[in-house]
N, C-alpha and C positions, 0 to 999 in steps of 0.2 A: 504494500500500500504506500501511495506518497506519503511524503516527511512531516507533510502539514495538515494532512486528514485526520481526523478521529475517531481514537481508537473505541470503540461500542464495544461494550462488556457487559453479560451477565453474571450474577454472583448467586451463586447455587450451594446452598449449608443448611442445617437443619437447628442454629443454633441463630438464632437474631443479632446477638452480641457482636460473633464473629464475623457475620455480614453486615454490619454497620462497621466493627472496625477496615475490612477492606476495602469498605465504600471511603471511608473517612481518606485512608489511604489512595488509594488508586487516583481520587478524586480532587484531591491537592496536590498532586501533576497535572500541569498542563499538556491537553491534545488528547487524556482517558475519558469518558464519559460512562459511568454504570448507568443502564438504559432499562435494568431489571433485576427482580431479584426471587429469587425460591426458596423454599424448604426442603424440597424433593427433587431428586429425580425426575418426575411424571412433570413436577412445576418446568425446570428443566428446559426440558425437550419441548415442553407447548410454549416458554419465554422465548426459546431462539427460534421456532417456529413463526411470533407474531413482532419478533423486536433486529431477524439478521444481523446480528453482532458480531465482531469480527474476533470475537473471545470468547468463550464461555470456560468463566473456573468452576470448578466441580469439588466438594466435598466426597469423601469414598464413602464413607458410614452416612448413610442417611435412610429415613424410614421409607417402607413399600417400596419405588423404585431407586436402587441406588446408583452410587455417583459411574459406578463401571458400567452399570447398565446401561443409564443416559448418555455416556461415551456415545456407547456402540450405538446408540438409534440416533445422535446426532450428526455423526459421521460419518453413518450410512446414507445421508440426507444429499442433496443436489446442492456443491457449493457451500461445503459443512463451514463452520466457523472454525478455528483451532482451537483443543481444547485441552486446558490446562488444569491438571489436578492436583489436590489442597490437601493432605490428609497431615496426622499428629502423629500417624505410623511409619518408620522407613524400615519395610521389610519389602524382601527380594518379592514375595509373593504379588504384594499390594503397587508393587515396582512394575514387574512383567505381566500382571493383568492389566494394566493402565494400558501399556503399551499395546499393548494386544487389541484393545479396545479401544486404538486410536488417537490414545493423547500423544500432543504435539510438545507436553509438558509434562513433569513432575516437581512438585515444590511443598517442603515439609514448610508445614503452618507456623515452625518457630523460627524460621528465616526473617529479616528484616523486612523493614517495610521497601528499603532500597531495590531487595534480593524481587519483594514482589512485583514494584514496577517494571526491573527492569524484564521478570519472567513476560512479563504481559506484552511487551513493547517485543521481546524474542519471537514470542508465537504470532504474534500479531503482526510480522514482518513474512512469516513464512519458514522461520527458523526454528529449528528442533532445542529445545534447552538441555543440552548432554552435557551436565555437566561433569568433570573427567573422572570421579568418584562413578557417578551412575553409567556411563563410557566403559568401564571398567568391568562393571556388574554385566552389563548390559552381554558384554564380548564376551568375559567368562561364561554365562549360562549358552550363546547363543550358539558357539565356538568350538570343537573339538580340541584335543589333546594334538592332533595330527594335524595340523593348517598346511597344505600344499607353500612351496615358498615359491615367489614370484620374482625372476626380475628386474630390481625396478627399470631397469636401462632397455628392458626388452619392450620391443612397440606391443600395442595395446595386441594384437592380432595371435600373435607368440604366449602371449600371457593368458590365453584365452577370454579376451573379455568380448563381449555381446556386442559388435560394432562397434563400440568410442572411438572418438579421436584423442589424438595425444592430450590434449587440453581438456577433455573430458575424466579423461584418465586421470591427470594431475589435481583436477578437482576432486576427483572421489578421493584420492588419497587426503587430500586436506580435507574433506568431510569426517573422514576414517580417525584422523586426527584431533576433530571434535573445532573444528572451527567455523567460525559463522559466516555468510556472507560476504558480510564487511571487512572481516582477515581473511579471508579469500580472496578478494578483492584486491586488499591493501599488498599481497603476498606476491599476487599476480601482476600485477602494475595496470589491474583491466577495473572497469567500471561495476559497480555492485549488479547495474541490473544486465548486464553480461554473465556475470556471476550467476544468477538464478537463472537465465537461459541455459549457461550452460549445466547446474543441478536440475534443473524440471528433464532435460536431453540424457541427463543420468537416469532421471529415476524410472522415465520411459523406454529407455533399452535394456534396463536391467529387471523393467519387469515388477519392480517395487511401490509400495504405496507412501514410503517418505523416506525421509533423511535419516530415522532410524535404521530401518533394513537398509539402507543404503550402506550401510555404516556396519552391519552387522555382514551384510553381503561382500564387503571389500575385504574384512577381516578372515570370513569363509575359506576366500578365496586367493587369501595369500597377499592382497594389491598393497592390504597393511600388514604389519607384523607388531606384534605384542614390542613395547618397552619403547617403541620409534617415537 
């Protein structure tokens, strides 16, 4: 999205407090707007339905339909928002269900208030929030013992990758690396919205739904290697 549009969020918790402080939050930045707000799940899914927000953050725990569930059916949607989950828990389980279901985020609720804007302003760009702890989790669960080793000097062709070009190539690796757009960009000496041309040109040859499996697929396949 442009620099100077605004960012539309839904706040999705089952606790009033907690969605008032991330309002109070979010909303003393300029360019965020919370445009709704839920207790459930089912609230959810029918807020980003009647409000297209280019955010919706999700609590995990919450009554009748929860925040995993909401993922999955607003994801599944035409033109989903990105969606970023809020939970007090950091276990691998509540980790790799997220993902699973979609989110573009994960952000444990004792993080700052800085930590949350700036998750918001991540997903809301198109960017996966990996941060190199969850990077980490993410590779270990997804990743065998045995990662074929690649290359790096060999063209994309030799390495077996799914048509890339050299520059496509070079980006999945700084993907793989856990980097944003923006140092992508800044790494490449290319323009950020080049940058996302050429991640969308990844995620579509490779068959992938984001920058996660993106990320998890380059390590599969040898393009990254553990410790780089």
């Amino acid at each position: 999205m442009a620099a100077d549009e605004v960012i539309r969020v839904v706040l999705a918790d089952d606790q009033d407090l907690v969605r008032a402080g991330f309002r109070v939050i979010l909303e003393s930045e300029p360019g965020i707007r919370v445009v709704a707000e839920a207790a459930d799940g089912a609230g959810a899914v029918t807020a980003v339905a009647a409000h297209r927000p280019d955010v919706v953050c999700l609590d995990v725990q919450m009554p009748g339909v929860d925040g995993l569930e909401a993922a999955r059916r607003i994801t599944a949607g035409a033109s989903p928002p990105a969606v970023l989950v809020l939970t007090t828990f950091d276990t691998d389980e509540y980790l790799f269900d997220a993902l699973g279901a979609g989110a573009s985020g994960f952000l444990l609720k004792n993080a700052s208030p800085e930590k949350l804007i700036e998750a918001v302003r991540t997903v809301a760009r198109g960017d996966a929030l990996l941060a190199p702890d969850v990077t980490r989790r993410v590779i270990s669960r997804a990743t065998t013992a045995s990662v074929p080793v690649v290359d790096e000097g060999a063209p994309a062709s030799d390495a077996g990758l799914p048509g890339l070009t050299d520059r496509e190539t070079e980006v999945l690796r700084l993907l793989g690396r856990g980097l944003s757009n923006a140092e992508i960009a800044g790494r490449l000496f290319v323009g950020e919205a080049t940058v996302k041309t050429h991640v969308s040109n990844v995620l579509q040859k490779l068959g992938v739904r984001d920058r996660i499996q993106a990320v998890v697929w380059a390590y599969e396949h040898g393009v990254v290697r553990s410790g780089e």
